[in-house]
C-alpha positions as CSV (number, residue, x, y, z in Angstrom):
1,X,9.0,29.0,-35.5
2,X,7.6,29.7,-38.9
3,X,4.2,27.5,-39.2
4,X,1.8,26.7,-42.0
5,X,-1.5,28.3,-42.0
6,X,-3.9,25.0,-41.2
7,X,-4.3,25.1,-37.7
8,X,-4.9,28.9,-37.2
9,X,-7.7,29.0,-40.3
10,X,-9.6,25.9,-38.7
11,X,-9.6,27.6,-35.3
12,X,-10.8,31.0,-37.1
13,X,-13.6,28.5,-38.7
14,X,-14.7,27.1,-36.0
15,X,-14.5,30.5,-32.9
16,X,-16.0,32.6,-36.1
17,X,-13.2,35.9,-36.5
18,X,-10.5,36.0,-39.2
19,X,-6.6,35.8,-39.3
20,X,-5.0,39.1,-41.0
21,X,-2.7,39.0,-43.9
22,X,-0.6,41.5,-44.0
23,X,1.6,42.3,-47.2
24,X,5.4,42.9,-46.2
25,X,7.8,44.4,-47.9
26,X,11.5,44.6,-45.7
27,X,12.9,44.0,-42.7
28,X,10.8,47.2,-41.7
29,X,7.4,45.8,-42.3
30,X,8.3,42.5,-41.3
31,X,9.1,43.8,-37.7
32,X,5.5,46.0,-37.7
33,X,3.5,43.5,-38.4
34,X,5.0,40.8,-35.9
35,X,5.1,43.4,-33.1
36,X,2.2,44.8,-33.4
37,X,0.4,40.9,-33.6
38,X,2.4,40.1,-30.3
39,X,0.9,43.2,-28.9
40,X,-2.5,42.0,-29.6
41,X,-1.9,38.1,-28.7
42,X,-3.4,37.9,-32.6
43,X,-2.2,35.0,-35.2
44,X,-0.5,36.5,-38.1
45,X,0.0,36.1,-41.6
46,X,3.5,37.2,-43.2
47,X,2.1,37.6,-47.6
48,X,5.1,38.0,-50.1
49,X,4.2,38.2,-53.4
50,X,6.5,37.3,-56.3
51,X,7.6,41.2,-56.6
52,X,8.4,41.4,-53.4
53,X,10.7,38.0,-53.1
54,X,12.5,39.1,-56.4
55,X,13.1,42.6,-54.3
56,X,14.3,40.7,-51.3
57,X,14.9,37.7,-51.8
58,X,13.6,34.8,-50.9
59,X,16.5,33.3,-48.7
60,X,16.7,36.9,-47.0
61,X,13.0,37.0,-46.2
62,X,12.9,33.8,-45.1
63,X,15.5,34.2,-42.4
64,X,14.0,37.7,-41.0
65,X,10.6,35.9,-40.5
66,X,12.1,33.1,-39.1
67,X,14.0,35.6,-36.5
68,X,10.7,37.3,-35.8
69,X,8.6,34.3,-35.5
70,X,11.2,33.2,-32.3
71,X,10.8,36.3,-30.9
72,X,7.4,36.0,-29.7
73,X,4.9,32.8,-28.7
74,X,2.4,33.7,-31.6
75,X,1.5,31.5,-34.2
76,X,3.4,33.2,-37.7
77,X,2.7,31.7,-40.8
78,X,4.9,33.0,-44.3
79,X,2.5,33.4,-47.0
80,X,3.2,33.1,-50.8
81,X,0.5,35.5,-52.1
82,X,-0.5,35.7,-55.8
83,X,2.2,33.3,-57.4
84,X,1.8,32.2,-60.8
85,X,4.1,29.5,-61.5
86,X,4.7,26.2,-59.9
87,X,8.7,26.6,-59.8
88,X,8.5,29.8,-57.8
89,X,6.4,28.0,-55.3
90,X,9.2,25.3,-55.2
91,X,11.7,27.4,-54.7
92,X,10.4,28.7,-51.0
93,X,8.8,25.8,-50.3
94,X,12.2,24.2,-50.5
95,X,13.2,27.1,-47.9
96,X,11.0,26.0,-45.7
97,X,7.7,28.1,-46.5
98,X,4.6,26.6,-44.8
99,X,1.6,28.4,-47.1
100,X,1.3,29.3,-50.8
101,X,-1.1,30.4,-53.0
102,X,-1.0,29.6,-56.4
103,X,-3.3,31.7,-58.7
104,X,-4.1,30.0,-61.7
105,X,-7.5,32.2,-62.2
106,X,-6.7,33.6,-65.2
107,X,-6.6,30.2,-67.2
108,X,-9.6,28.2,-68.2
109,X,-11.4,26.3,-65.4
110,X,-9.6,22.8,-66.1
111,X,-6.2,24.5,-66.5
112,X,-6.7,26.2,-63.5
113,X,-7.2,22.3,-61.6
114,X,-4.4,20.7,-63.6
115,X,-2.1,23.9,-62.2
116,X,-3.5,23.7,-58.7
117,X,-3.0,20.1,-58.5
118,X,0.4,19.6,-59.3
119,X,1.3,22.3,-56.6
120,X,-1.0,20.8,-53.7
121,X,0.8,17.3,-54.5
122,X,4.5,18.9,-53.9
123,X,3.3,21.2,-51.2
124,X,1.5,18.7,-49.0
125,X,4.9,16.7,-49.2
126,X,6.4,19.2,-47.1
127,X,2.9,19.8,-44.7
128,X,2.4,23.3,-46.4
129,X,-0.6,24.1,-46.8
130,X,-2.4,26.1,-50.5
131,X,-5.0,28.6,-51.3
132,X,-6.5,29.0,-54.5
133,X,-8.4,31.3,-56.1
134,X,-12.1,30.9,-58.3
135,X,-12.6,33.7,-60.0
136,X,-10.8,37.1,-60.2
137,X,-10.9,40.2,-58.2
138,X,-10.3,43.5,-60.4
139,X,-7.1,46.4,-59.7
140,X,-3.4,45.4,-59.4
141,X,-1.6,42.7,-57.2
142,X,2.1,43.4,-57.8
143,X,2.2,43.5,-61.4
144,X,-0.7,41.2,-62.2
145,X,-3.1,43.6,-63.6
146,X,-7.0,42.8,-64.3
147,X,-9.6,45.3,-66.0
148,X,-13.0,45.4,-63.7
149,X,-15.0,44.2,-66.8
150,X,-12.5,41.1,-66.8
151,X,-13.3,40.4,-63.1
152,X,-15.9,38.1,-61.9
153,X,-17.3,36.3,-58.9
154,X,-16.7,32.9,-58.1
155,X,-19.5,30.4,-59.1
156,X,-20.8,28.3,-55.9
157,X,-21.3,25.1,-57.6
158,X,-18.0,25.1,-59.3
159,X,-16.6,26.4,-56.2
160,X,-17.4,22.7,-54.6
161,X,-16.0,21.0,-57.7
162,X,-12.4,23.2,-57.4
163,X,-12.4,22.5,-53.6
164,X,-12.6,18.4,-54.1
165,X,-10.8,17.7,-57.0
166,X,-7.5,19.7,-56.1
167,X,-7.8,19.1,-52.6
168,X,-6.6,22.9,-51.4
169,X,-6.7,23.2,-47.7
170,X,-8.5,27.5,-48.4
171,X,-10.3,29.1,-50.7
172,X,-10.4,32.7,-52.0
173,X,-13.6,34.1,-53.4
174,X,-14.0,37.2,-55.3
175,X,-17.5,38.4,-54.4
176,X,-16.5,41.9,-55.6
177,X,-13.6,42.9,-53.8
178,X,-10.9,44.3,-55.3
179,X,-6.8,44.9,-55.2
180,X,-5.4,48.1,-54.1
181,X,-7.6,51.4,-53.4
182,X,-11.7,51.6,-54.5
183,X,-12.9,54.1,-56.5
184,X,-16.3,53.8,-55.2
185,X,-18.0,52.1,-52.1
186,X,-17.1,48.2,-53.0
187,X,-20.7,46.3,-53.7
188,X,-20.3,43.4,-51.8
189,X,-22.4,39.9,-52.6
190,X,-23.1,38.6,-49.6
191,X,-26.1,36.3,-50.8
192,X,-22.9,35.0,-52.8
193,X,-20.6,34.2,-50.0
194,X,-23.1,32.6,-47.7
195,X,-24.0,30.1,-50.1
196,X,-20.5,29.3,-50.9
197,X,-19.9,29.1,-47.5
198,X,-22.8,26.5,-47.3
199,X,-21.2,23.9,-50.0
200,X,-18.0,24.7,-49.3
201,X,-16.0,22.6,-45.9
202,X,-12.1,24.8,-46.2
203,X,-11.6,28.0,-44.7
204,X,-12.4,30.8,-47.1
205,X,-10.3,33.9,-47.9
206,X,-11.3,37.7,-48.8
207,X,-8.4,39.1,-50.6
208,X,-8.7,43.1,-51.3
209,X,-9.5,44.3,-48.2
210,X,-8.0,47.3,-48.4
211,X,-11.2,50.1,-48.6
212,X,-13.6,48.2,-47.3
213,X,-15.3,48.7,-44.7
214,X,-15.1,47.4,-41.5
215,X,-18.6,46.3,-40.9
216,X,-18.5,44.6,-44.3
217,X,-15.7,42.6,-43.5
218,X,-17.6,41.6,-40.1
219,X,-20.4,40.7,-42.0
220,X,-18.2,38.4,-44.4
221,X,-15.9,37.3,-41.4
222,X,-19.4,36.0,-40.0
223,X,-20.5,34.9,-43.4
224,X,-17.4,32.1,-43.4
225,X,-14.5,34.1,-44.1
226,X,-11.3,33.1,-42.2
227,X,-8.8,35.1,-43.5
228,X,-8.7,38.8,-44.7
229,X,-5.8,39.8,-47.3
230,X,-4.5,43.5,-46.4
231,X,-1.8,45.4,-48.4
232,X,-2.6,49.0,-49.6
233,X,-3.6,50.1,-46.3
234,X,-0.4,49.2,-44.9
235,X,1.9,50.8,-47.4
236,X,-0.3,54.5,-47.4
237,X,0.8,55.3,-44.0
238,X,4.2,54.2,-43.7
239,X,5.0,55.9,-47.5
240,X,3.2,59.1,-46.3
241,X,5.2,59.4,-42.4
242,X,8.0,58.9,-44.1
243,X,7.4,61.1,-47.2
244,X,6.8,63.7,-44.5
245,X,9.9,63.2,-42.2
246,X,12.0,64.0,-44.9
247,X,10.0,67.0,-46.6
248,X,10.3,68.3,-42.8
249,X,13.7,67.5,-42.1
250,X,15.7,67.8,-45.7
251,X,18.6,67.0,-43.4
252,X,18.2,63.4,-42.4
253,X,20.0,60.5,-43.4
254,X,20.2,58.1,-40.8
255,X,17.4,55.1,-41.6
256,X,17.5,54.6,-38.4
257,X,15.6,57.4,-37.6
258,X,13.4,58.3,-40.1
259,X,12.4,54.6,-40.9
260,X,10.9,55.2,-37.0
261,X,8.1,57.1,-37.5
262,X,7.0,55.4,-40.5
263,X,7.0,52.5,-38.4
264,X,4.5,53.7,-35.7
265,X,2.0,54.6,-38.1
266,X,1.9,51.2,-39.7
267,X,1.6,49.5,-36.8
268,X,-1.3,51.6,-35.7
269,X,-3.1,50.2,-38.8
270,X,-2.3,46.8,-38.0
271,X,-3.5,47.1,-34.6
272,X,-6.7,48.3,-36.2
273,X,-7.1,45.4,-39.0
274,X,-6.4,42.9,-36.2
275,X,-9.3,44.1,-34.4
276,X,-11.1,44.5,-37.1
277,X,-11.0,41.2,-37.7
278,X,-11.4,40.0,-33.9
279,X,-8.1,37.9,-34.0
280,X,-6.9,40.0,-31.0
281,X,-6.6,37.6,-27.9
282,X,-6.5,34.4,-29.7
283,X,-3.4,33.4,-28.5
C-alpha cells in the first residue's frame, strides 16, 4: 500500500542515510523505480509534479503506484513535488496521496506561512504528511523557472520560525543546489546546512541533486539531510537508450520492445542513487 513519507524520513533521521526521490513520468518509470527499490530492499519515493499529473493524470497515476506499491513489501510513498496551489494538492490528496509539497517560495515570507498553513491543516486531516520550501534553488522544475541571481539560500533563523508556525513534518533547503543539469561544479554551503540542521527538529530535504556529486551528497546526507530529490538524471538515460534503439533500428514499432532497453538503463541509475544515498537494505 501507498504510505506517507513520516515514518521512513524519521527512520533516515535517526540511522543517518537518505530516502531517494525519484521523478516519474509513466507507467514506464513508475515500474523502474519500484523495481529497482525492491531490488535493493531501499524505501522509495514516487515525485509527480504538476506537469506530469496534467500528462497522466492524477487518477491514472495514482492507481499504477498503488499496483506497484502491492507488488513488493517496501515502504512507497507518492510524492507531490513542486505544487503551487492548494486545490491541486486537494485534488490527490482526496485520491488518497500520502505526501505533498507545496512551494510557496516565490511569495513573501508571511505569504509563504499563510499558504503553507492552510495546506498542512487539510493535509494532516487525511495523515499526509508536507514539505516546504525556504528559499529557492535556481534552473527549471517542470515549468517553474527561476534565474540564478533570483535564487537564494534559506536563512537558519527564519528556517526555525517556518518550521514552528506552519507545523510541516520536512523541510527543503536551498544551500545552492539547483534544478536540472549544472553548468559548473555546484558550490555547496555546508557551514549552512549544519547549522540549519542544528535549530531545526524535521527531516530536511535536498532537492536538485541531479550533478552533484556523490560525496557531496554524503557529506549533506551526514550533515541532516533525509531525503535527496533526483529527476534529470533519470530522464538522460532512458531518453538517450531509447533515442538510440530507434536511430539503430528505423524499423521498430512495438513499445514493448523498445521501451525495454530504455528501461535497464534507468534502473541502473537508480540502483546507483539508492546507494548513493545508503537507503539500500533498510527494509
Amino acid at each position: 500500500m501507498i504510505v506517507s513519507t513520516r515514518e521512513m524520513l524519521l527512520k533516515a533521521q535517526k540511522e543517518k542515510f537518505a530516502v531517494p526521490a525519484f521523478n516519474f513520468h509513466n507507467l514506464e518509470t513508475i515500474q523502474t523505480i519500484v523495481e529497482g527499490a525492491a531490488e535493493m530492499r531501499s524505501p522509495v519515493i514516487l515525485a509527480g509534479t504538476p506537469g506530469t499529473f496534467d500528462y497522466g493524470g492524477r487518477d491514472y497515476l495514482q492507481a499504477i503506484i498503488e499496483v506497484a506499491s502491492n507488488k513488493y513489501s517496501i515502504p512507497v510513498a507518492i510524492h507531490l513535488d513542486h505544487h503551487e496551489t492548494f486545490e491541486s494538492i486537494k485534488k490527490s490528496v482526496d485520491l488518497g496521496t500520502k505526501s505533498v509539497m507545496i512551494d510557496a517560495s516565490h511569495h513573501p515570507f508571511e505569504e509563504n506561512i499563510k499558504l503553507v498553513k492552510e495546506v498542512v491543516e487539510y493535509a494532516h486531516r487525511y495523515d499526509a504528511t508536507v514539505e516546504a520550501e525556504l528559499g529557492r534553488l535556481g534552473g527549471q522544475e517542470d515549468d517553474l523557472v527561476v534565474d540564478e541571481k533570483d535564487s537564494f539560500y534559506t536563512n537558519p533563523d527564519a528556517a526555525v520560525e517556518y518550521a514552528e508556525r506552519t507545523n510541516i513534518d520536512s523541510l527543503a533547503v536551498a544551500i545552492g543546489t539547483a534544478h536540472g543539469l549544472y553548468k559548473s561544479e555546484p558550490k555547496l554551503d555546508f557551514d549552512r546546512l549544519a547549522e540549519i540542521r542544528e535549530k531545526v527538529s524535521i527531516p530536511l530535504v535536498l532537492h536538485g541533486a541531479s550533478g552533484v556529486s556523490h560525496d557531496d551528497v554524503r557529506r549533506c546526507i551526514s550533515l541532516g539531510i533525509t531525503k535527496v530529490n533526483i529527476a534529470t538524471e533519470l530522464k538522460i538515460p532512458f531518453s538517450n537508450e531509447l533515442r538510440k534503439y530507434l536511430i539503430e533500428h528505423p524499423e521498430a514499432n512495438d513499445p514493448r520492445k523498445y521501451m525495454a532497453k530504455a528501461k535497464e538503463e534507468m534502473k541502473k541509475v537508480v540502483i546507483e542513487k539508492i546507494k548513493m544515498c545508503m537507503s539500500d537494505g533498510k527494509y
